[in-house]
C-alpha positions as CSV (number, residue, x, y, z in Angstrom):
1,X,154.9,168.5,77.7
2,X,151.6,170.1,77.8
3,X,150.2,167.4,75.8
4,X,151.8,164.6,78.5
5,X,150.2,167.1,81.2
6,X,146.8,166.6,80.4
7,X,147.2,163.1,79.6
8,X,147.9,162.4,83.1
9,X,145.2,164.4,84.7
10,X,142.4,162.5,82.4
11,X,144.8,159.2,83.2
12,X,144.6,160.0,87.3
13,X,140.9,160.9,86.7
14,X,140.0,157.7,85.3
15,X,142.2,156.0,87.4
16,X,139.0,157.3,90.0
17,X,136.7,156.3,88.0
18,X,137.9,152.8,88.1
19,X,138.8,153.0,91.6
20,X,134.9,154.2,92.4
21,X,133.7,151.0,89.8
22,X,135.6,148.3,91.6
23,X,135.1,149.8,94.8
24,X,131.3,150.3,94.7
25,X,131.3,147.1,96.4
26,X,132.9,148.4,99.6
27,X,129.7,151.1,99.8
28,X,127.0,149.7,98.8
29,X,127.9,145.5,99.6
30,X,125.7,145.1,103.3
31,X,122.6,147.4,102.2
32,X,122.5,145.4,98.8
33,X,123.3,142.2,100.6
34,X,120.2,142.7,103.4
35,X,117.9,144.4,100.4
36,X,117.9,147.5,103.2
37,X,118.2,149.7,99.7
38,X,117.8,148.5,96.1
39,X,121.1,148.2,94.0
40,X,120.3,151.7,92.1
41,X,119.4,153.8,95.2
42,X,122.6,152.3,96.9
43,X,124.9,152.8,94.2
44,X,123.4,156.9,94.0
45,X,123.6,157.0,97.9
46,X,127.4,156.0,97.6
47,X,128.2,158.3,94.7
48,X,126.4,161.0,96.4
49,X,128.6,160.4,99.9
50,X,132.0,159.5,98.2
51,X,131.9,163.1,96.5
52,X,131.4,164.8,100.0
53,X,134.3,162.8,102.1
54,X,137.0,164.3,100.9
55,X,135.3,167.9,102.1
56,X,135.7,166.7,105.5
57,X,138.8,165.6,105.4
58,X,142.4,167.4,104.9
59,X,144.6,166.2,101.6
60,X,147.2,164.4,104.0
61,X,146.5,161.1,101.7
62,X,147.3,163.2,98.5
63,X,150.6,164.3,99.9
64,X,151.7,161.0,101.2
65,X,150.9,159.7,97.4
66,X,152.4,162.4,95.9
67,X,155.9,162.6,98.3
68,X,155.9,160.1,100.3
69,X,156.3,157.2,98.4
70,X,159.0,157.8,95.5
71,X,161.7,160.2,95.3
72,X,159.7,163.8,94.1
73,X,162.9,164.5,92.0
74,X,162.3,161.3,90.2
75,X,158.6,161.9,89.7
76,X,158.3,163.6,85.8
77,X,155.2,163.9,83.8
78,X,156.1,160.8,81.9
79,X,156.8,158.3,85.2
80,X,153.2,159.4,86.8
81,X,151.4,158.7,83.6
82,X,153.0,155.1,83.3
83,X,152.7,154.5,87.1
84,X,148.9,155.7,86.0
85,X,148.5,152.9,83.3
86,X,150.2,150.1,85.4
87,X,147.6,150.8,88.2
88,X,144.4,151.4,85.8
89,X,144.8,147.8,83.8
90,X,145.8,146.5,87.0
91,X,142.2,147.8,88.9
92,X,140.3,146.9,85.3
93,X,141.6,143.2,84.6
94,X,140.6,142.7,88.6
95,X,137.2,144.5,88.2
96,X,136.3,142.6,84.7
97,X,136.8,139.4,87.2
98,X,135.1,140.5,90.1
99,X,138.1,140.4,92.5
100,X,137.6,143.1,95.0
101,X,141.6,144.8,95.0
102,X,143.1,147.8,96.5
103,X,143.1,150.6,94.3
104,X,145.1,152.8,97.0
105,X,147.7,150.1,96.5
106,X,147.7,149.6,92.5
107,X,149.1,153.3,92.2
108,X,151.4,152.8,94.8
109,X,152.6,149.7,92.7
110,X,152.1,151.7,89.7
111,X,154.2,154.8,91.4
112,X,157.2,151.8,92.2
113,X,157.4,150.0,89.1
114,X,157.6,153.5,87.0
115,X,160.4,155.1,89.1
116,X,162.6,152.1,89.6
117,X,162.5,151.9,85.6
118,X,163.4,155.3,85.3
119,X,165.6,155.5,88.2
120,X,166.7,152.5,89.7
121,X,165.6,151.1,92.8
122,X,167.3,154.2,95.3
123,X,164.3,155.9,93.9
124,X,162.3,154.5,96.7
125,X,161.8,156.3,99.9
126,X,162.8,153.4,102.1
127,X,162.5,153.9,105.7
128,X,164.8,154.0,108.3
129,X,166.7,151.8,109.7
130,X,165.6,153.0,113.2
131,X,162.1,153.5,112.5
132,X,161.9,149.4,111.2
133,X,163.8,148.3,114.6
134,X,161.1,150.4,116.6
135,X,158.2,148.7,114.3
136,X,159.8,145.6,115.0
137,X,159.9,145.7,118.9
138,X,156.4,147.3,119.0
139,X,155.3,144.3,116.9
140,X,157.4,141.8,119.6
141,X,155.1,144.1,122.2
142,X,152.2,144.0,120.7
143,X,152.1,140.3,119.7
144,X,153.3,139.0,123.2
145,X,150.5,140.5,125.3
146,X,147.8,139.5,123.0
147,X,149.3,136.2,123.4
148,X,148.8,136.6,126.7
149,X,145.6,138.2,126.9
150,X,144.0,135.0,124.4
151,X,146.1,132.5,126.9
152,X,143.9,134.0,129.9
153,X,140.8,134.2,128.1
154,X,141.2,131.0,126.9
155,X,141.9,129.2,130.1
156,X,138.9,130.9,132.1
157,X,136.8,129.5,129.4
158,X,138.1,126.5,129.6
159,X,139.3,126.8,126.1
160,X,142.3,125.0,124.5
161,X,145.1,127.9,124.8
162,X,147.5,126.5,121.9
163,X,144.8,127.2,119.4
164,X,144.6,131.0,120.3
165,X,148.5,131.9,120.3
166,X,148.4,133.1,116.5
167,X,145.2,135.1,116.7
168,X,146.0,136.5,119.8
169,X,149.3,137.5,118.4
170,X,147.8,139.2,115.5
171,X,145.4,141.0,117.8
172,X,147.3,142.9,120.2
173,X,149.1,144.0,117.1
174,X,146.2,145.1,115.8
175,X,145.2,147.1,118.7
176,X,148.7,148.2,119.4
177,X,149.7,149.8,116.1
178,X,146.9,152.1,115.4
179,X,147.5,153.7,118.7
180,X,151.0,154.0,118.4
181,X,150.2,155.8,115.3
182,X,147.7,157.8,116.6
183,X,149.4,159.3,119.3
184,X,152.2,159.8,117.1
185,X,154.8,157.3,119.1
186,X,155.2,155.4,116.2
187,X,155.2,157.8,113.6
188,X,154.8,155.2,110.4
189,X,154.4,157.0,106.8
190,X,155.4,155.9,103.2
191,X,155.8,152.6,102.2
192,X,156.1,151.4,105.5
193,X,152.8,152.5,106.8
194,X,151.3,151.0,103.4
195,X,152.5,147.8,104.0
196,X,151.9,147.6,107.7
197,X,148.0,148.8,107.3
198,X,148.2,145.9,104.7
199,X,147.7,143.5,107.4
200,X,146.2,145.5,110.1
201,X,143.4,147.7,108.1
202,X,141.3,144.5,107.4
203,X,142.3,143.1,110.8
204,X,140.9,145.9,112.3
205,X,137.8,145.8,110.3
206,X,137.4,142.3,111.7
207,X,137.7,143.1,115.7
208,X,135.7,146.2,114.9
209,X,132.6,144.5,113.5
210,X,133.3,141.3,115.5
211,X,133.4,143.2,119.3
212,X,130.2,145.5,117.4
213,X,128.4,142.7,116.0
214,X,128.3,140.6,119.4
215,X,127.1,143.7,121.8
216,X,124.3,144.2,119.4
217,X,123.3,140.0,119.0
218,X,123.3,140.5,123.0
219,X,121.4,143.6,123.4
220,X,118.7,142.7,120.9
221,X,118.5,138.8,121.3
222,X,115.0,139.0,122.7
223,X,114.1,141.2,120.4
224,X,110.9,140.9,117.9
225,X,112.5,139.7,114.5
226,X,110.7,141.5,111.8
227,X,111.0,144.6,113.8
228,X,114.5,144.5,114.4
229,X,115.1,144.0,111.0
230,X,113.3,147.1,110.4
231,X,114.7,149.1,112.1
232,X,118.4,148.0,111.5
233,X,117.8,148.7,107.3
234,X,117.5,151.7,108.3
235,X,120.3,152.6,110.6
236,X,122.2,150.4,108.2
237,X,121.2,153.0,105.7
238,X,123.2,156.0,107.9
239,X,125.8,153.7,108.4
240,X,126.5,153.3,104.4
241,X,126.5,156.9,104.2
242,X,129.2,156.8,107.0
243,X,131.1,154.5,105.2
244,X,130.9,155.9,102.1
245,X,132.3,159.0,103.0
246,X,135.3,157.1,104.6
247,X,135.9,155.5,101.6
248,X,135.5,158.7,99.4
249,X,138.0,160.7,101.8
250,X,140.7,158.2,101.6
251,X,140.6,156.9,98.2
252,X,139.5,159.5,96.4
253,X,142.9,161.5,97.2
254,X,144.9,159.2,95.4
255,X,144.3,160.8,92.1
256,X,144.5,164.1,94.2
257,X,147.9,163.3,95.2
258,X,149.2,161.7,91.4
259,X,147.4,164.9,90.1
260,X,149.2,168.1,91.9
261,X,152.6,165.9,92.1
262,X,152.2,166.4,88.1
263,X,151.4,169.7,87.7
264,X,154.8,170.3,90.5
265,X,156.9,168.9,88.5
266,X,155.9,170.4,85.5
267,X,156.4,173.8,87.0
268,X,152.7,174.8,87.1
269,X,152.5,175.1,91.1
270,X,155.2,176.2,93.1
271,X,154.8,173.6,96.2
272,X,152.7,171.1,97.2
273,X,148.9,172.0,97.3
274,X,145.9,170.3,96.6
275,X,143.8,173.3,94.4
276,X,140.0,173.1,95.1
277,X,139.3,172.1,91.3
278,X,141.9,169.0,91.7
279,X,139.5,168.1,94.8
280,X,136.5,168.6,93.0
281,X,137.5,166.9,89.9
282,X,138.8,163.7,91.8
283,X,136.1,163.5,94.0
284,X,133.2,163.4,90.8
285,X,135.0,161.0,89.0
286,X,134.7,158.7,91.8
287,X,131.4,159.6,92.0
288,X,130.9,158.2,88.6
289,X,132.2,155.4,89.0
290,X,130.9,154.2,91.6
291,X,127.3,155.0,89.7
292,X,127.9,152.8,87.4
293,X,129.3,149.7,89.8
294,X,131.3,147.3,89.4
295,X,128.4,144.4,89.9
296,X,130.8,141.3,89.7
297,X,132.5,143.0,92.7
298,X,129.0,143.4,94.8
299,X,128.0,140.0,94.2
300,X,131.3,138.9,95.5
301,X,131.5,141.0,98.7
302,X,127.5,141.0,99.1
303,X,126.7,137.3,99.0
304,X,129.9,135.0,98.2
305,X,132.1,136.3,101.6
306,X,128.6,135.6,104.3
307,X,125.0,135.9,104.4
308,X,124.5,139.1,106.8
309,X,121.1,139.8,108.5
310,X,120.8,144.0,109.3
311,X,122.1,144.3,111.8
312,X,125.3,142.4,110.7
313,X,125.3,145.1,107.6
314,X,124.8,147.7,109.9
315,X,127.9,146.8,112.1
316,X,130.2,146.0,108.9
317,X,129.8,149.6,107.7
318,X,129.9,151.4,110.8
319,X,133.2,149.4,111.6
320,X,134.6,149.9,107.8
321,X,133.8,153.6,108.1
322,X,135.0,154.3,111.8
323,X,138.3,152.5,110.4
324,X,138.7,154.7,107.4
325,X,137.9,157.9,108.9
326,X,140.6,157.2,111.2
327,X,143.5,156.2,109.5
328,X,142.2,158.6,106.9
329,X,143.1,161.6,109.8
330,X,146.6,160.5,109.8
331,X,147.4,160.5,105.9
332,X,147.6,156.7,105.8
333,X,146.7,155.2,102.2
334,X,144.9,151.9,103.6
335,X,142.7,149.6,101.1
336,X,139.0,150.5,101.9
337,X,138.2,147.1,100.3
338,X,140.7,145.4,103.1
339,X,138.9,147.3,106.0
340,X,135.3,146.4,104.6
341,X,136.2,143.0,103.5
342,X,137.4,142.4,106.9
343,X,134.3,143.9,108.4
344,X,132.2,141.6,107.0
345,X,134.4,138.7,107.9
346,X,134.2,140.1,111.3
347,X,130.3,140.3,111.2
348,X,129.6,136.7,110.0
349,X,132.1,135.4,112.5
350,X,130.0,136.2,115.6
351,X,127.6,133.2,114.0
352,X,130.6,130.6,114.0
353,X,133.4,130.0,111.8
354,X,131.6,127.8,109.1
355,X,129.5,131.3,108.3
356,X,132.3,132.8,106.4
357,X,133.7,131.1,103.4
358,X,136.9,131.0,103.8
359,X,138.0,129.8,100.6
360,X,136.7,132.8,99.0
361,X,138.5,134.9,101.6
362,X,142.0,133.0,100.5
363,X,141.3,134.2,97.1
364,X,140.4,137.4,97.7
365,X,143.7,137.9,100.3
366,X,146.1,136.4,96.9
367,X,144.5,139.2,95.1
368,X,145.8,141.7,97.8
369,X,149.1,140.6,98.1
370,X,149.7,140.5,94.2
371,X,148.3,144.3,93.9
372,X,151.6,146.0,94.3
373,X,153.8,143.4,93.1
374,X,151.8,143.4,89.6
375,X,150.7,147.0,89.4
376,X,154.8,147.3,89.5
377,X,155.2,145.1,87.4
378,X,153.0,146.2,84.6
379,X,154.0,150.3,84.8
380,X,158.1,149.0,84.7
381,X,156.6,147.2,82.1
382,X,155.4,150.5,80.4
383,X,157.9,152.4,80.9
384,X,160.7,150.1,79.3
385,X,158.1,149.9,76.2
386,X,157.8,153.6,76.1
387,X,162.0,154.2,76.1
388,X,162.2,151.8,73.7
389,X,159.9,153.2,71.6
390,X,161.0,156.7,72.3
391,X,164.6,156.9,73.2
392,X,164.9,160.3,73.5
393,X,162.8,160.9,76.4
């Protein structure tokens, strides 16, 4: 047991390491893409910032991991480590192919595929049956008055209305949700809050740097050029940091979470509670990581998604970060690379639609969906290899 013990902590520790390689992009993407910082410096300004978010921020992302999402009775030494495996070769085959996934939602995948082996699918904490009617009808809410707030504004701009209903729809649920949640009215944790910040992390990321990046093109558009540009590298620099903490709070609990739910259920802690060396060692193997960078992954989110000016980088991280460091405060697992892929959608959209290659954005959504789907897949997988293998256990 001791042996299967310390197999999953290195596991869960290079599961941050892999998570910090393919989601180097998400720190270090605008100030690589605008050349505000050179691809080394950026990559050592990241690693430097992902090590200090999760100081800032409480272990709520660790628990939800490690309770919230499978049955803790069901979780053993043995359904962690394949759950483990399932989400490292699922991060690495992406990362080898420069597909920008969630990592956040590869152990998730992992955590489902492993305990529905073991356990059937009952090992899943499902939500309630109220709490999905109450999503539901906030969703209804949400989506009818941004219909009707898109109708309005497209009518006083003498705008066709029909072609707004669907993003309008999608906006006022946007806006809606996170402030149910924050205000606790919609209190959404688990699997449901995973799958809801699915769609609405990168959405947010999106309005964030879209509303950002226009206030700024209208402030500055009189502006000297080559001045401006200056200047923005370097607040773009401060915002990278920013969002390189985000990113290091919330994703770097994830091994956190797998870690301590291991060492419960091997009888080594009493109760749920993140030590300081757990942090610590999480936290640097991120670090690493994201040191060495995943390069396939920058060049995908740096120059394939937009072309982004400063300013535009400095918008895309401070939106990415702000979004992080809030759903971060509420223990919600959300895909940094959904929130800063969505960002810098957001950014290049304030320069017309044809800025943002879209086709690359449909690939880069597939990959999304299929994370949990085939992170389950592969740790079920696993785990009917390993039984076979070894009935006994």
């Amino acid at each position: 047991m001791e042996i299967v013990i310390l197999l999953g902590i290195a596991l869960a520790l290079l599961f941050n390491f892999v998570n910090g390689l393919n989601d180097a992009a998400n720190s270090i993407a605008t100030v690589v893409a605008t050349r505000a910082l050179s691809p080394f410096r950026a990559v050592l300004l990241a690693s430097v910032f992902n090590l200090v978010g999760p100081l800032f921020f409480t272990t709520a992302i660790a628990k939800t991991i490690g309770r919230g999402i499978v049955d803790p009775g069901v979780l053993t030494p043995l359904i962690i480590l394949v759950a483990l495996i399932g989400a490292v070769l699922w991060v690495l085959f992406c990362s080898y192919f420069g597909i920008p996934v969630s990592s956040s939602h590869a152990l998730i995948g992992g955590l489902i595929g492993a305990a529905t082996a073991r356990a059937g699918i009952g090992s899943i904490l499902w939500p309630s049956g109220s709490l999905v009617v109450e999503l539901i009808l906030m969703l209804v809410i949400g989506a009818v008055g941004g219909i009707v707030v898109a109708i309005y504004l497209s009518v006083t701009h003498d705008e066709h209305w029909k072609r707004y209903i669907s993003i309008g729809a999608l906006s006022g649920v946007t806006v809606l949700i996170p402030i149910l949640v924050a205000t606790r009215l919609l209190p959404l944790s688990g699997i449901l809050g995973v799958v809801v910040f699915m769609v609405v992390s990168p959405m947010l990321g999106f309005m964030v740097a879209y509303v950002f990046g226009v206030i700024i093109m209208r402030l500055f558009s009189h502006s000297n050029s080559p001045l401006l540009d200056h200047s923005f590298k370097k607040l773009q620099i401060v915002a990278a940091a920013f969002q390189a903490i985000g990113h290091g709070s919330n994703d770097a609990q994830n091994a956190m979470g797998i870690i301590t739910a291991m060492l419960v259920a091997a009888g080594i802690l009493a109760e749920f509670d993140v030590p300081l060396w757990v942090i610590l060692l999480s936290c640097t193997a991120m670090s690493l990581g994201t040191l060495l960078g995943g390069w396939r992954v920058v060049d995908m989110m740096a120059n394939r998604i937009t072309k982004m000016q400063p300013y535009q980088g400095f918008c895309a991280s401070s939106a990415g970060g702000a979004v992080l460091s809030i759903v971060t405060a509420f223990g919600v697992p959300v895909s940094t690379t959904h929130a800063m892929s969505g960002a810098i959608m957001g950014v290049g959209a304030t320069r017309g639609y044809s800025a943002v290659k879209w086709g690359i954005v449909r690939d880069i959504v597939a990959a999304w969906v299929l994370t949990v789907p085939a992170s389950a897949v592969v740790a079920w997988g696993c785990y009917v290899l390993v039984a076979f293998v070894f009935p006994s256990i």
